[in-house]
DRENDRENDO-413140 format. One record per residue (C-alpha): residue in one letter; x, y, z. Coordinates in Angstrom, 1 decimal, m for minus. Layout:
# residues N
<'A'; <X; Y; Z>>
...
***
This chain:
# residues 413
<'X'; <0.0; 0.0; 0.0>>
<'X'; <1.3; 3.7; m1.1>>
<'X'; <1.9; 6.3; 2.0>>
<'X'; <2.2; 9.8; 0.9>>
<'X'; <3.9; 13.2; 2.4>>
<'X'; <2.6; 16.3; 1.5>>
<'X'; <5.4; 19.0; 1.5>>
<'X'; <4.4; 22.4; 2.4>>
<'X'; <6.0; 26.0; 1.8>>
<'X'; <4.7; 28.0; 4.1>>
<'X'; <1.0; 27.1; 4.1>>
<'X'; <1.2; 26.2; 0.3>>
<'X'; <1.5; 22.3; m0.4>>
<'X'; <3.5; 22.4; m3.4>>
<'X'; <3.5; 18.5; m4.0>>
<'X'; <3.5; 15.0; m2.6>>
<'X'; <6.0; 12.5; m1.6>>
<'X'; <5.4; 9.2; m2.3>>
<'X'; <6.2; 5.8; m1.2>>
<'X'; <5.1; 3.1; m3.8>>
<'X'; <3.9; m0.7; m2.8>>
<'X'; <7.1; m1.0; m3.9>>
<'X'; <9.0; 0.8; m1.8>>
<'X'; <10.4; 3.3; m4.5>>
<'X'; <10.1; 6.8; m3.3>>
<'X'; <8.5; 9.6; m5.7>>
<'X'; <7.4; 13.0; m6.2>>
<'X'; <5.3; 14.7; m7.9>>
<'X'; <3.8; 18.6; m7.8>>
<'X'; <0.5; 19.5; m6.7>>
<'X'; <m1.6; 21.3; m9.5>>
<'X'; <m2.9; 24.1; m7.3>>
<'X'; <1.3; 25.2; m6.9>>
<'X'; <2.2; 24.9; m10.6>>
<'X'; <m0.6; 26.8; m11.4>>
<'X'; <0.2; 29.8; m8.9>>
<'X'; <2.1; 33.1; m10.0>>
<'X'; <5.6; 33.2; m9.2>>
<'X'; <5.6; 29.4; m8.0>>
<'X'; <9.1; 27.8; m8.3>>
<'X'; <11.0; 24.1; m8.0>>
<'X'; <11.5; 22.6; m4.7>>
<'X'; <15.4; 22.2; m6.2>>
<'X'; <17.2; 22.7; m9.6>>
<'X'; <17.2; 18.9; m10.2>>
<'X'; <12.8; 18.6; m9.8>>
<'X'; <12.3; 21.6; m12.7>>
<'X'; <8.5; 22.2; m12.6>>
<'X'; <6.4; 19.8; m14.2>>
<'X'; <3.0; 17.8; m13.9>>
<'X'; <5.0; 14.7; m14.4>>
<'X'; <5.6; 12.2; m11.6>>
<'X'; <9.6; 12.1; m10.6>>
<'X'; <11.1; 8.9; m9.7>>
<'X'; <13.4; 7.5; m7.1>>
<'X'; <16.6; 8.4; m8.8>>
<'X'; <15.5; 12.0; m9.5>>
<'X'; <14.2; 12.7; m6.2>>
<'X'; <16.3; 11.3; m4.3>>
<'X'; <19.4; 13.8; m4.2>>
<'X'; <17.2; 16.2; m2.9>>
<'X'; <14.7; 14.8; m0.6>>
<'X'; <17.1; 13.1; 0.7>>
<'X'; <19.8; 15.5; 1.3>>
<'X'; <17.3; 17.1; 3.6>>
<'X'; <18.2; 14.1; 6.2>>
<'X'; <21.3; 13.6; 8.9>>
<'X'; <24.2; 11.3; 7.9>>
<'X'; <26.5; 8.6; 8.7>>
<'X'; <26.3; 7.6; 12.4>>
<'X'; <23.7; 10.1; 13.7>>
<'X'; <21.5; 8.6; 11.0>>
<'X'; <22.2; 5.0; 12.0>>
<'X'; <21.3; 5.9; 15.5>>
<'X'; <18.0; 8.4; 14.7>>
<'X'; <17.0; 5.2; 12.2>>
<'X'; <17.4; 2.9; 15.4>>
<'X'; <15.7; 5.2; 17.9>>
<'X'; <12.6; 5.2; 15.2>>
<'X'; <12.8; 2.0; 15.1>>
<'X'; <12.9; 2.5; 11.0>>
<'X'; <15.4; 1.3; 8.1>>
<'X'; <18.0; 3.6; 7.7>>
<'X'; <18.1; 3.3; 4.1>>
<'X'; <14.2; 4.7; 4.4>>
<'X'; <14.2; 8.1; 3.2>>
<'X'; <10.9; 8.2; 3.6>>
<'X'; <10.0; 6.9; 6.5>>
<'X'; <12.8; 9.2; 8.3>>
<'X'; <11.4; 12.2; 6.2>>
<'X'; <7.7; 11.1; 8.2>>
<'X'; <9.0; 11.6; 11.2>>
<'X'; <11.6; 13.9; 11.6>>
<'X'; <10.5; 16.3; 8.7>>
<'X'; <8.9; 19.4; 10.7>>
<'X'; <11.4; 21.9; 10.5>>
<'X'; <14.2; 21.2; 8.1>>
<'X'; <17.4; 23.3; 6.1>>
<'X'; <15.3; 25.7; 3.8>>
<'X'; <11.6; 26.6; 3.7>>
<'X'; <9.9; 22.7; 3.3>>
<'X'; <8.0; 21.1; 5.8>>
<'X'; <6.7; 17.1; 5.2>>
<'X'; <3.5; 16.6; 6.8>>
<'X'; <2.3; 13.2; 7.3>>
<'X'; <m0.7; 11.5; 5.7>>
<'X'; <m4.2; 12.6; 7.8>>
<'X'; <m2.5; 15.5; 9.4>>
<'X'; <m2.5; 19.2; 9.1>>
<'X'; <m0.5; 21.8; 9.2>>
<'X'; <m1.9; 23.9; 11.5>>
<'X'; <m1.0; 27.6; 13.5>>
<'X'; <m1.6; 25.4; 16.3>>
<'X'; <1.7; 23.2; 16.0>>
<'X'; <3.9; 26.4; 16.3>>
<'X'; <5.2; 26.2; 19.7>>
<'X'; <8.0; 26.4; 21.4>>
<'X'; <9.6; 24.6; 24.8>>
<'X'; <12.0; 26.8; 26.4>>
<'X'; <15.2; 25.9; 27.9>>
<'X'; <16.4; 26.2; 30.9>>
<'X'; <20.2; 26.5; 31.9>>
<'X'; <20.1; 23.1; 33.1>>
<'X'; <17.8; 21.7; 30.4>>
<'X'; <19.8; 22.9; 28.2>>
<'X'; <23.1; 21.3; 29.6>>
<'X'; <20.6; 17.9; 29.8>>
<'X'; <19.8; 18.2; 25.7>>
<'X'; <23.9; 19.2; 25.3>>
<'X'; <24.7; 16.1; 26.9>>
<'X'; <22.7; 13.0; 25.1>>
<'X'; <22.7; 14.9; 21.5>>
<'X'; <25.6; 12.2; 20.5>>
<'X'; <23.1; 9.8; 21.7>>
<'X'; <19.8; 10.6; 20.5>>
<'X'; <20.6; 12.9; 17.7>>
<'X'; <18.1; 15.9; 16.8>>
<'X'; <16.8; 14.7; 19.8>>
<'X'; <15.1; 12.2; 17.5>>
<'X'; <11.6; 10.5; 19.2>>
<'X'; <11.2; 13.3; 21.9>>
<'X'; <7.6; 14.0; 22.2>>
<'X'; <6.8; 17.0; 19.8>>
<'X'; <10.6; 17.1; 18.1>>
<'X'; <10.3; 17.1; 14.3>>
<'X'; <14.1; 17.9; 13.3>>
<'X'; <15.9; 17.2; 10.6>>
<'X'; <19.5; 18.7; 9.6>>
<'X'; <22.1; 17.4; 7.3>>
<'X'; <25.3; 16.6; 8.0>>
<'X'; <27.0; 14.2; 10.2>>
<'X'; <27.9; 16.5; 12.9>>
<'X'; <26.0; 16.7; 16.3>>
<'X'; <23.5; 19.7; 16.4>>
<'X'; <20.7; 20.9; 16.9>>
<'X'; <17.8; 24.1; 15.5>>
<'X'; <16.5; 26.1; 18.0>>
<'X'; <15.1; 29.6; 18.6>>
<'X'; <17.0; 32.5; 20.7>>
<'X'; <15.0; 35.6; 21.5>>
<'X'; <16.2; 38.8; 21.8>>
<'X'; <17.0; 38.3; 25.1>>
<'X'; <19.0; 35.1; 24.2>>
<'X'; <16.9; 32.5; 25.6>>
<'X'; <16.9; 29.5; 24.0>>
<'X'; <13.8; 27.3; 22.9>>
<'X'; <13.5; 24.1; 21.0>>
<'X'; <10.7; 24.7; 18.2>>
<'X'; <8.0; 21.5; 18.0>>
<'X'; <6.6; 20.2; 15.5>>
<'X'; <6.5; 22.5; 12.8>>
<'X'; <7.3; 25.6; 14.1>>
<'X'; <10.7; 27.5; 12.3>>
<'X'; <13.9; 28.0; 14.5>>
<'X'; <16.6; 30.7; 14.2>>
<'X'; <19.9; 29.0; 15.0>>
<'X'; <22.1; 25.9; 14.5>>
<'X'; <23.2; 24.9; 17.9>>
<'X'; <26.7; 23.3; 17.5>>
<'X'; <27.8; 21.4; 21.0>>
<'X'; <31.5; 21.1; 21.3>>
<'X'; <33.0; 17.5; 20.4>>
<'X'; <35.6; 15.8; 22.4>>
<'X'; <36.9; 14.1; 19.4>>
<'X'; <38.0; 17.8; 17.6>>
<'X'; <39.3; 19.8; 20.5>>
<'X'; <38.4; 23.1; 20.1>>
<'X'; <36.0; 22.7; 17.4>>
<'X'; <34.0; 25.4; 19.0>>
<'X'; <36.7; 28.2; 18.9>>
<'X'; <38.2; 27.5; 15.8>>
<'X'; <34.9; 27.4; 13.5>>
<'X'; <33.9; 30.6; 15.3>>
<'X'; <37.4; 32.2; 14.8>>
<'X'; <37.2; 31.0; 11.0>>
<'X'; <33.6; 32.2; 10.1>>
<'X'; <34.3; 35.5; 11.9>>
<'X'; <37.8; 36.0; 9.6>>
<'X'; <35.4; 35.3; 6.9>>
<'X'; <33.3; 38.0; 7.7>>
<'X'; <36.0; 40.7; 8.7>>
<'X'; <37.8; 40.2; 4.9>>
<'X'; <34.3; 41.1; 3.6>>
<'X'; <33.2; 37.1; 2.8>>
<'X'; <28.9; 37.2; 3.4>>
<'X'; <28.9; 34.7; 6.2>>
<'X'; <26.7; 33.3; 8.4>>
<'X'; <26.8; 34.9; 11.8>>
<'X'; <28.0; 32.8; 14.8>>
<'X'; <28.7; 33.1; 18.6>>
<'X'; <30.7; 30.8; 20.9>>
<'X'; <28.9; 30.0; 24.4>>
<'X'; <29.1; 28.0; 27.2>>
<'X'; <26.9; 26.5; 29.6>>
<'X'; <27.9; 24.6; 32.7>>
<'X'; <31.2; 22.8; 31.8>>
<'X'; <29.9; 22.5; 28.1>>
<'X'; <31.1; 24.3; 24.8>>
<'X'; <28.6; 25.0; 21.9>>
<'X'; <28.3; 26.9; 19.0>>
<'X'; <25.3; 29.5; 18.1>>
<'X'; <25.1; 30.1; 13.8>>
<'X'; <22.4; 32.3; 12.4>>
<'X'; <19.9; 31.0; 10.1>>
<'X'; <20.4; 32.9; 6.5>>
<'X'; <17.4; 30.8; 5.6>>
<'X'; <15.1; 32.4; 8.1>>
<'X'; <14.0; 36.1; 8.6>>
<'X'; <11.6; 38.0; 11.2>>
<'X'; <9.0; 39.8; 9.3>>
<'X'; <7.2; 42.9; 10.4>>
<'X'; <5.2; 41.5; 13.0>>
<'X'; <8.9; 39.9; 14.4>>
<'X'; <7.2; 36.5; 13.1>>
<'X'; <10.1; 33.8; 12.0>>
<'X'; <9.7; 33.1; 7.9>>
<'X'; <11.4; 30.5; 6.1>>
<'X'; <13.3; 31.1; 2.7>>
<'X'; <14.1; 28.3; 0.9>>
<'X'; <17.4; 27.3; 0.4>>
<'X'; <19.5; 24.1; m1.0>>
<'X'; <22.8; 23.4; m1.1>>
<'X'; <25.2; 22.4; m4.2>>
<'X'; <24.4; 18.5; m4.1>>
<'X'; <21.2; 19.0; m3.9>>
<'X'; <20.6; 21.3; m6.3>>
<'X'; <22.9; 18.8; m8.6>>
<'X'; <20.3; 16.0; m8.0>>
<'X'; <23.7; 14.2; m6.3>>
<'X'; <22.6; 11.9; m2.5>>
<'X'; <24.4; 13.2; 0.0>>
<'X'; <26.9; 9.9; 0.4>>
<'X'; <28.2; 11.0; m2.7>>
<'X'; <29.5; 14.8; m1.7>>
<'X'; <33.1; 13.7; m2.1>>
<'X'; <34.3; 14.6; m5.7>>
<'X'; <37.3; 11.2; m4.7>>
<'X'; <33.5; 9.3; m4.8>>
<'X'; <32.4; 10.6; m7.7>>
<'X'; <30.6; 13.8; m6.4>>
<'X'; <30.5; 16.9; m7.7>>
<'X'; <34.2; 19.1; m8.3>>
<'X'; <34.3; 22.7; m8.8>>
<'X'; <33.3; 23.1; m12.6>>
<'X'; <30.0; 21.5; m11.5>>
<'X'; <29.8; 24.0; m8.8>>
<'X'; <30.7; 27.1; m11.0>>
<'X'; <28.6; 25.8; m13.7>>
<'X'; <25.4; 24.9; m11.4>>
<'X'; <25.7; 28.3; m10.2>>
<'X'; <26.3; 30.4; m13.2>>
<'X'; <23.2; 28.8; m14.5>>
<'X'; <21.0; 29.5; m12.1>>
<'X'; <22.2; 32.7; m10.3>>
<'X'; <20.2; 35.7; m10.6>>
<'X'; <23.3; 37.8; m9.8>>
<'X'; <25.9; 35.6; m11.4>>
<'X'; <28.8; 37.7; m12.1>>
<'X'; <28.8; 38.9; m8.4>>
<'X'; <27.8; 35.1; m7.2>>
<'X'; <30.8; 33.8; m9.3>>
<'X'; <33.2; 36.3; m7.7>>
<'X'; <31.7; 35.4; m4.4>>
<'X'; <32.0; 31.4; m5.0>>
<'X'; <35.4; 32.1; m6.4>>
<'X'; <35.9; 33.8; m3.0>>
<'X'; <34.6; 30.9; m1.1>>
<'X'; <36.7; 28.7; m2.4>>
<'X'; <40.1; 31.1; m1.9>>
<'X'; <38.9; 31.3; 1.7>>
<'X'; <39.0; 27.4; 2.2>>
<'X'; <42.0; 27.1; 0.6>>
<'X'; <43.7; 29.8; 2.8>>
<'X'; <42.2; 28.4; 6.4>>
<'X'; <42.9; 25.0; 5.9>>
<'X'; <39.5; 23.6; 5.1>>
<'X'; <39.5; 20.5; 3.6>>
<'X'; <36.2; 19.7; 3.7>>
<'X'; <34.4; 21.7; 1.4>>
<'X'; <32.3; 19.5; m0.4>>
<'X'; <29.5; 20.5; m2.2>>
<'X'; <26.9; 20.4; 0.5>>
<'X'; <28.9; 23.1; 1.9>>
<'X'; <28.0; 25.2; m0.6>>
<'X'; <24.6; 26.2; m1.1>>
<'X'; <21.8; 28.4; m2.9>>
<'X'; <19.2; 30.7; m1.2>>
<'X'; <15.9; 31.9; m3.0>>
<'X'; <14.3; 34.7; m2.1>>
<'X'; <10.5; 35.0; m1.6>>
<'X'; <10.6; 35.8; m5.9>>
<'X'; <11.8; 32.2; m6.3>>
<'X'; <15.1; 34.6; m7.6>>
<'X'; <18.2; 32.3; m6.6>>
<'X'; <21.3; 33.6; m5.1>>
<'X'; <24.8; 32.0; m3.5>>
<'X'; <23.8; 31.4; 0.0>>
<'X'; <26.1; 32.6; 3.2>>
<'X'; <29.3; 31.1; 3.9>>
<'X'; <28.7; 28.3; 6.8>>
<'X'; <31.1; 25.3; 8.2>>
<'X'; <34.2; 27.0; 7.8>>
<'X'; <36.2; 25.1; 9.8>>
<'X'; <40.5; 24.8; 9.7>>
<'X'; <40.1; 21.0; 9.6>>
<'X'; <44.2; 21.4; 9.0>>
<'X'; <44.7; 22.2; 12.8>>
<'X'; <43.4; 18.5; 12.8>>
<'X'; <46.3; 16.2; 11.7>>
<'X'; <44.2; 13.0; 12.0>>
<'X'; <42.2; 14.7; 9.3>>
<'X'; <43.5; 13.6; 6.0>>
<'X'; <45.0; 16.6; 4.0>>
<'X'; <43.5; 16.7; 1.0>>
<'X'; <40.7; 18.9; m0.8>>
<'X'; <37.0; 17.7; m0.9>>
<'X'; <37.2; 19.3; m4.6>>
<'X'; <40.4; 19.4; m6.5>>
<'X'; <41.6; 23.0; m7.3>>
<'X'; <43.2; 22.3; m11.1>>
<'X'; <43.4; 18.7; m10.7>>
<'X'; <45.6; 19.5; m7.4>>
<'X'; <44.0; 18.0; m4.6>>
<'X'; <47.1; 18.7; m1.9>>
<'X'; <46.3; 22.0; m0.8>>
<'X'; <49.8; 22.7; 0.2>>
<'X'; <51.0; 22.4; m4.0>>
<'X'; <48.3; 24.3; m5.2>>
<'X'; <50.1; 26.5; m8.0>>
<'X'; <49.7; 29.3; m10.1>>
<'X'; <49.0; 26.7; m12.8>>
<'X'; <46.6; 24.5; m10.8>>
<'X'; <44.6; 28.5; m10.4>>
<'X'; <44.9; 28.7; m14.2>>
<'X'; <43.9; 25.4; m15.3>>
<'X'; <40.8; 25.0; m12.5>>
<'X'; <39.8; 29.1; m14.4>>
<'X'; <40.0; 27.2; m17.9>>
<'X'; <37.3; 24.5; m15.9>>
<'X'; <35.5; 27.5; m14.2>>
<'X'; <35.2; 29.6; m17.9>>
<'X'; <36.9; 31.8; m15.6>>
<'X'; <39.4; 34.5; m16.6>>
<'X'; <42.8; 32.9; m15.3>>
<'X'; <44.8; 36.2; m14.8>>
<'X'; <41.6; 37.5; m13.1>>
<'X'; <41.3; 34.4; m10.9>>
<'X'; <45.3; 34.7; m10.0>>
<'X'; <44.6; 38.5; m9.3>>
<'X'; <41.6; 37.3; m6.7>>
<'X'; <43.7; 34.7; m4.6>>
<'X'; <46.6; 37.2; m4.4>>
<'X'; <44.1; 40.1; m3.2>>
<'X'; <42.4; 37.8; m1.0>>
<'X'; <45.7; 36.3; 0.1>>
<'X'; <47.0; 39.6; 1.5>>
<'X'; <43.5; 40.5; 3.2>>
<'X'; <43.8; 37.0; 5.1>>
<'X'; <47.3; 37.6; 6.2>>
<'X'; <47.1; 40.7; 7.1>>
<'X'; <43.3; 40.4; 9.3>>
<'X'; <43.8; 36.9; 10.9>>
<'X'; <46.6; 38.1; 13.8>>
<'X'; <44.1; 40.9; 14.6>>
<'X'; <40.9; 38.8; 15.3>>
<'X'; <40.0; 38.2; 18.4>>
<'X'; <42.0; 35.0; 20.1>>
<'X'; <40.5; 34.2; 23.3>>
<'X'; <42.0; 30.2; 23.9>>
<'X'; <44.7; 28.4; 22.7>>
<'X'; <42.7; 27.2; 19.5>>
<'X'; <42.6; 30.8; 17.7>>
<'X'; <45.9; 31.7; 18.6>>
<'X'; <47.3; 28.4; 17.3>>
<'X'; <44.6; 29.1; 14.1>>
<'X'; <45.7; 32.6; 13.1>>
<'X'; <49.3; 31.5; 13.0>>
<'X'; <48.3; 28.9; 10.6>>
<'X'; <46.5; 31.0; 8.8>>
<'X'; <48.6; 33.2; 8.2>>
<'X'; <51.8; 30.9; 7.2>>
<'X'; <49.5; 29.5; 5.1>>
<'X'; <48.7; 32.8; 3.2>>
<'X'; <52.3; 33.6; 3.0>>
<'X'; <52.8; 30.3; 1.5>>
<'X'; <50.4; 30.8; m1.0>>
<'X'; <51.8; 34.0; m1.9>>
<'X'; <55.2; 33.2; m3.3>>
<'X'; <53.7; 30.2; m5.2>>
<'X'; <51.7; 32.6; m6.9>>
<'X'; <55.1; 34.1; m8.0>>
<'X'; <56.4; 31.2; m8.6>>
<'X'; <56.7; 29.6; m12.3>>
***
């Protein structure tokens, strides 16, 4: 017997997710949102159309929605569902997701009434802190419909003005990502808030983030770019999808090594679709730079992603995840996407830069005129950000050896 989903934006059902007798998942639009001015796709790989989509089409986005790796093992196990069931995992934990989409089971509503909040106290919050590595998202609490990808603990919630934090239930929207610190990556906390804030002081558009602590605990507060307070300080959604996604790519396939996406898929993905594209281009180009200069080796193409605006118009989302994995040495140290068919970060050449702008359609002179500026901004900002532990001071001396580096390769023939 077929289930079905209906996915919402905002109080519009814009289609239905299906599971077939056969287990196949598909999707298809509703009528009502095709016909509607100004309606756009769920994703760049479901174009509008009255047609059914099948597994292998739908797939790469619906279920890039969902957690990873371990955390989804352990969610699948607490629900007691497969983990290979997209569906079934979408049923349950799809309330308030990355982007604007909400999955509301079969029978059910979605209703004003499910947006409510729970909020924290100090000590709750230290309790949730504490048993996310064990029941991810908090998976099969009473009123908890979470799902985030990635394979990282964490958690949406909702600060207030004030900064109290509340977990949102059932359908309601949160305004944060709430990243606990990890006693496998020491200092995970520091140095992703000391990397996204460099971002943001060499003028990269970057998600805002905020290190806190509570009790003995560590944790990470990032702004949601895909939500917004309107007029009446009510939280919207905008929808939002990142690079694989968008691709039609499933998330366990985000390394280009595994045959994921590289960066001429990227460049070409976004100059496609980009309502700005010469300024998203120079921003992605950027992006990329910025990794390259911190020491992130793990930007992969789900941590790159689009943002649409209320028009449907598609932009190059915030920078988020910007992490010097490098500080790691465990971490193997090589690029999630090659740069020029280099995927050692440390050999990356003027010629790997000219032959990943031939890949791009990128000028190449232009490109090596971008790292070099970019370069020197890095170097010159990261011993003047603020270094409160051991991890940022350790982090902007990386940093910058690693922009000095890059320099005289650039001069280099």
């Amino acid at each position: 017997m077929s289930r079905r989903l209906s996915v919402y934006f905002d109080r519009d059902c814009v289609g239905e997710l299906i599971q077939d007798d056969g287990g196949q998942m598909l999707f298809q639009y509703a009528a009502d949102w095709l016909a509607k001015p100004g309606a756009f796709p769920v994703s760049q790989s479901l174009p509008l159309q009255a047609d059914v989509f099948p597994q292998k089409a739908c797939r790469g986005f619906f279920g890039g929605v969902l957690p990873e790796e371990t955390n989804r093992k352990v969610i699948a196990r607490i629900l007691q569902i497969s983990n290979s069931n997209d569906f079934a995992m979408l049923e349950r934990i799809g309330g308030e997701c990355a982007g604007a989409l909400c999955f509301v089971p079969e029978g059910e509503s979605l209703s004003p009434a499910d947006t409510t909040y729970r909020r924290l106290t100090d000590d709750e919050l230290l309790e949730v802190l504490s048993i996310l590595d064990k029941r991810p998202l908090l998976a099969g609490e009473r009123g908890v419909r979470l799902s985030l990808a990635g394979a990282q603990d964490k958690m949406a919630v909702a600060v207030a003005e004030d900064g109290q934090i509340s977990l949102p239930l059932n359908y309601a929207p949160s305004t944060h990502i709430l990243k606990p610190a990890l006693a496998t990556w020491e200092g995970i906390v520091s140095n992703e808030n000391y990397c996204m804030a460099l971002a943001s002081a060499v003028g990269l558009n970057a998600a805002a983030t905020s290190a806190h602590r509570v009790g003995d605990v560590e944790y990470l507060l990032s702004e949601r770019y895909d939500r917004r307070r309107d007029a009446q300080s009510e939280i919207r959604r905008l929808h939002q999808e990142d690079f694989c996604q968008a691709l039609g790519i499933p998330s366990e396939l985000k390394y280009q090594v595994e045959g994921g996406p590289g960066l001429r898929d990227c460049f070409a993905l976004l100059r496609s679709v980009s309502g700005s594209a010469v300024n998203d281009l120079r921003e992605l180009l950027n992006a990329v730079t910025f990794n390259l200069l911190i020491g992130n080796n793990d930007a992969h193409a789900k941590n790159y992603s689009i943002l649409y605006d209320e028009s449907g118009a598609v932009r190059l989302a915030p920078l988020y995840d910007l992490v010097c994995t490098v500080y790691y040495p465990e971490i193997e140290n090589r690029l999630a996407m090659k740069i020029g068919q280099q995927a050692n970060p440390d050999l990356v050449s003027r010629q790997h830069l000219e032959v990943f702008a031939r890949e791009a359609r990128l000028g190449p002179a232009a490109v090596r005129r971008s790292v070099e500026e970019l370069a020197a901004r890095v170097k010159d900002q990261a011993p003047a950000m603020a270094q409160p532990d051991s991890t940022a001071e350790q982090i902007a001396a990386l940093v910058v050896d690693r922009c000095e580096r890059m320099l005289k390769r650039l001069v280099s023939k």
